[in-house]
N, C-alpha and C positions, 0 to 999 in steps of 0.2 A: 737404385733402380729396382723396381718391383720382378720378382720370379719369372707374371708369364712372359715379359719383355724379353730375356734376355737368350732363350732359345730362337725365337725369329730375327730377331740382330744378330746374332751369329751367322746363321744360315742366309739371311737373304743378304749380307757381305759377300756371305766364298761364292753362292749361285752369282751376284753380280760380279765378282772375279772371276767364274768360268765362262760367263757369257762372252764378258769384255774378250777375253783368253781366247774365243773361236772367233771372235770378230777382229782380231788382231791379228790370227795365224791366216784368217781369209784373205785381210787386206796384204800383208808382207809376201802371200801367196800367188794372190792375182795379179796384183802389180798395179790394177787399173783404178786408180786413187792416190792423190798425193803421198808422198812418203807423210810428210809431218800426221796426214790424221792417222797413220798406223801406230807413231810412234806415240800421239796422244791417248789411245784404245789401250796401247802396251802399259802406259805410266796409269791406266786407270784401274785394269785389268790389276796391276801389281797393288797398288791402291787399295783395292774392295778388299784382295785376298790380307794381305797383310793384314788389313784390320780387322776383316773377321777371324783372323788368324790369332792375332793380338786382344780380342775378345774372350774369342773361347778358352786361350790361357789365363787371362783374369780371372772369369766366371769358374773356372774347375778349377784353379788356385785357393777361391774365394769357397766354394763348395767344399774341394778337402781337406779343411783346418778348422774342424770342430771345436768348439771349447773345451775345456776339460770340463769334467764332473767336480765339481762341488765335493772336499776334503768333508770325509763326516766324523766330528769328534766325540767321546763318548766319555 
């Protein structure tokens, strides 16, 4: 996966798990809405975050394990 990619898939994951995240505290809040679509909002909400979560420990996994330098023999 190319560099500039993988800062905006991180981010727009967790933002779509904070969004999901107030749309799911509104609905379990207000009451006035099926249960099931709070509980669908809650598993999507968990969803985004996880994997942008699951993302950006790849990507900085994958960032901080440089190569070594090259042994120079003389």
């Amino acid at each position: 996966m190319s560099a500039h990619m993988k800062r905006p898939l991180v981010w727009l994951n967790l933002v779509n798990g904070g969004i999901f995240g107030i749309v799911t505290a509104m609905r379990f809040g207000f009451g006035d809405e099926p249960l099931w679509m709070a509980w669908f909002t809650l598993m999507a909400a968990v969803s985004f975050t996880a994997t942008g979560l699951g993302y950006l420990y790849r990507f900085r996994k994958q960032q901080g394990s440089p190569a070594a330098p090259p042994e120079q023999s003389e």
